[in-house]
C-alpha positions as CSV (number, residue, x, y, z in Angstrom):
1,X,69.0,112.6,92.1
2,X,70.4,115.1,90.5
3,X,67.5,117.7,91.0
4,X,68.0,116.6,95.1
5,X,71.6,117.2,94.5
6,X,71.4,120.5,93.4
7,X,68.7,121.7,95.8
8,X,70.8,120.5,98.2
9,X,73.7,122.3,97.2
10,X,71.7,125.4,97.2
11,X,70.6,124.8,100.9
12,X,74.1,123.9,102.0
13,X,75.4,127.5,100.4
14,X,72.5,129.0,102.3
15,X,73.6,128.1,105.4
16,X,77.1,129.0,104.4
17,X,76.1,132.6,104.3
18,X,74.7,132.2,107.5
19,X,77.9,130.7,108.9
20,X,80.5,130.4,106.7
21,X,82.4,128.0,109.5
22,X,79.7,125.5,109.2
23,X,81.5,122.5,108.8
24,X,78.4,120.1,108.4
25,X,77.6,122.5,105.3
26,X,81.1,121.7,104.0
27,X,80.6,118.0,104.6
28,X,77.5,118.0,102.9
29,X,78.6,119.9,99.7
30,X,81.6,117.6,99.9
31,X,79.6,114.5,99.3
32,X,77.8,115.8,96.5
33,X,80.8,116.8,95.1
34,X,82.1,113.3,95.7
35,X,79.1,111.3,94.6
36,X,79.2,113.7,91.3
37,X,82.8,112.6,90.8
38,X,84.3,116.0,91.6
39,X,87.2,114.8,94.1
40,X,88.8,118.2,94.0
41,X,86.2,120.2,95.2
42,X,85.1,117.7,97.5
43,X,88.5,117.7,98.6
44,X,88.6,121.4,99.2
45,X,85.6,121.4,101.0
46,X,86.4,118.9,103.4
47,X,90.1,120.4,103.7
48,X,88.0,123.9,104.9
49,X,85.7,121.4,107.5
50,X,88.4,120.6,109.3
51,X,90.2,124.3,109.3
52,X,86.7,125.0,111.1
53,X,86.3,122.1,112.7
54,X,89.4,120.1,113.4
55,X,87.4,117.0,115.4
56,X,84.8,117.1,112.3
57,X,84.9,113.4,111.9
58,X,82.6,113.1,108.8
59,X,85.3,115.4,107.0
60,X,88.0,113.1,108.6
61,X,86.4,110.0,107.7
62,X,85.1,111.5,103.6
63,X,88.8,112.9,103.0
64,X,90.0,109.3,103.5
65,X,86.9,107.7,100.9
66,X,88.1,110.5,98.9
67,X,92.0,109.8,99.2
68,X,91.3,105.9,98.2
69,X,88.8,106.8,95.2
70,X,92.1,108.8,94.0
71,X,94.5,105.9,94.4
72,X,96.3,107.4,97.1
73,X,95.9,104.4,99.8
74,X,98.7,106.2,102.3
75,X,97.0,109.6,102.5
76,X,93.6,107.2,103.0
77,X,94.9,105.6,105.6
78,X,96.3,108.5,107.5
79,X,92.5,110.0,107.3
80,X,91.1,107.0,108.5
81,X,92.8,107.1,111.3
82,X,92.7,110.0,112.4
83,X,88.6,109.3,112.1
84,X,89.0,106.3,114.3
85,X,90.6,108.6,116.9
86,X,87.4,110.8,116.7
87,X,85.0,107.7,116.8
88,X,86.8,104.3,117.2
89,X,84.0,102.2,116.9
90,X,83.0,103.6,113.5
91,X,82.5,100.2,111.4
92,X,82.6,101.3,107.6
93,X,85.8,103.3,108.8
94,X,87.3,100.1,110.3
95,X,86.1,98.1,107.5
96,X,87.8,100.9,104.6
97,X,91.4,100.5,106.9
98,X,90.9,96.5,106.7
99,X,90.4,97.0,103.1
100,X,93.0,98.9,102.7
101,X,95.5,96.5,104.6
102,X,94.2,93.6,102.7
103,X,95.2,95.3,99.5
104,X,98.5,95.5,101.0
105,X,99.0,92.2,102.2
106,X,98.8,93.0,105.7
107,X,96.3,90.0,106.5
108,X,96.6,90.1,110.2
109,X,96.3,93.5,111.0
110,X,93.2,93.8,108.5
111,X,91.6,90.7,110.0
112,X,91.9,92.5,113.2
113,X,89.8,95.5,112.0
114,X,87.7,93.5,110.0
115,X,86.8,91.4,113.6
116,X,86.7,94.9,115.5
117,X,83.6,95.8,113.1
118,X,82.2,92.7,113.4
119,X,82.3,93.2,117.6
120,X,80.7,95.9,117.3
121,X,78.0,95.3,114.1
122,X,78.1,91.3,114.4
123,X,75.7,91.2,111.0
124,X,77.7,93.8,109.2
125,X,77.9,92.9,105.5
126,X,80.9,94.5,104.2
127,X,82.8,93.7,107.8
128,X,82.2,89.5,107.1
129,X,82.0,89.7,103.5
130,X,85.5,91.4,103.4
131,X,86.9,89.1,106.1
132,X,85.4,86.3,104.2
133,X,87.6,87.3,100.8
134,X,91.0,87.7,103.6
135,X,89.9,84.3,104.5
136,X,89.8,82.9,101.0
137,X,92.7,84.6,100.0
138,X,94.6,82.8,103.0
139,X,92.9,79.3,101.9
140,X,90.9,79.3,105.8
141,X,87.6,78.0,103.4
142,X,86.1,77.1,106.4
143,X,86.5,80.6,108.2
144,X,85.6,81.9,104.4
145,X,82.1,80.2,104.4
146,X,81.1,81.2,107.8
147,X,81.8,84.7,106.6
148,X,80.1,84.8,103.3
149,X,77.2,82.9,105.4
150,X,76.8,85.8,107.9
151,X,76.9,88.8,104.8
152,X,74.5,86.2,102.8
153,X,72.0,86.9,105.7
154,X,72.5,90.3,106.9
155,X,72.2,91.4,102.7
156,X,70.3,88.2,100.8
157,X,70.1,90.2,98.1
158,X,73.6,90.7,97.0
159,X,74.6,87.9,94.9
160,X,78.5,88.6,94.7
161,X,77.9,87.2,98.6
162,X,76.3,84.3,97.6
163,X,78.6,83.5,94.7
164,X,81.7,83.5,97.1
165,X,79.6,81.0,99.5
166,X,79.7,78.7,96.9
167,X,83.4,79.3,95.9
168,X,83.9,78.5,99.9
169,X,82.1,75.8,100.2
170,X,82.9,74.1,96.9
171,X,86.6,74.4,98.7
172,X,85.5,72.5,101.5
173,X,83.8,70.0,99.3
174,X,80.6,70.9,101.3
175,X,78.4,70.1,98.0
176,X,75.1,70.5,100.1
177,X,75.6,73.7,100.9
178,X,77.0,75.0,97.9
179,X,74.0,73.5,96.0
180,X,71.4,75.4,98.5
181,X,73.3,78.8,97.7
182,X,72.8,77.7,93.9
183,X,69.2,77.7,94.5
184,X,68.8,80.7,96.2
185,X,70.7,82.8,93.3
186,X,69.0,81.5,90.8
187,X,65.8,82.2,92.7
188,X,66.6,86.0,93.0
């Protein structure tokens, strides 16, 4: 990956010297930066998208990832929403504001962006498997398992999904169902 990364970097800088405005090139040597755990220069180079490119919405949307990999949830959700102005039916973008009003406590208005993913992606993983932990964390089990059941389909594979069905459903008492998910993990 890293090989990719670099050559990528290199092709990015290319078409820099082409067009220094080129916001996608920015965005693109933003994420590497990013993925590589460089958040200031990944910063900066989304910072200089938008100075190009004020209604860039990938530099919109990655300053906010950025802002909430550094801790700093307000700035996040500042970015985020000014990405949701540029594309409002972006679902990771209205799934990362639900997470971040989750963390906060805000269980309405996250359920709300968590359900206006789910309009728009009804199979989404992370849109039902986050509003399936808002729904534990409320004690709705039964909301919770439907969830969990919906990102257990949509992703089989990822057995933190399956683990929270059968937190749900052993809630509920639904013993059945919590004994099928058993299965399935342990058949992965």
């Amino acid at each position: 990956d890293d090989g990719e990364s670099d050559a990528a970097i290199v092709a990015y800088n290319k078409a820099l010297e082409i067009d220094e405005r080129s916001a996608k090139a920015l965005v693109g040597i933003g994420n590497i930066e990013h993925r590589r755990g460089n958040d200031k220069e990944a910063w900066d180079a989304f910072e200089k998208s938008i100075e190009y490119d004020p209604i860039a919405f990938e530099a919109w949307y990655n300053l906010g990832v950025v802002a909430e990999s550094m801790g700093n949830s307000n700035k996040a959700f500042s970015y985020y929403t000014k990405a949701l102005e540029l594309q409002e039916e972006h679902v990771l973008t209205l799934v990362n504001v639900g997470n971040l009003l989750m963390r906060d406590k805000q269980f309405d208005k996250s359920a709300e962006f968590y359900k206006k993913a789910i309009a728009i992606a009804r199979d989404d993983f992370k849109a039902n498997y986050n509003l399936g932990l808002l729904k534990l964390a409320t004690k709705d089990y039964a909301g919770a398992q439907s969830f969990f059941e919906i990102a257990c389909r949509s992703e089989p594979s990822e057995m933190i999904a399956w683990n929270q069905y059968i937190r749900a459903s052993m809630q509920l008492q639904d013993f059945a169902n919590a004994l099928h998910a058993c299965d399935v993990v342990l058949s992965v």
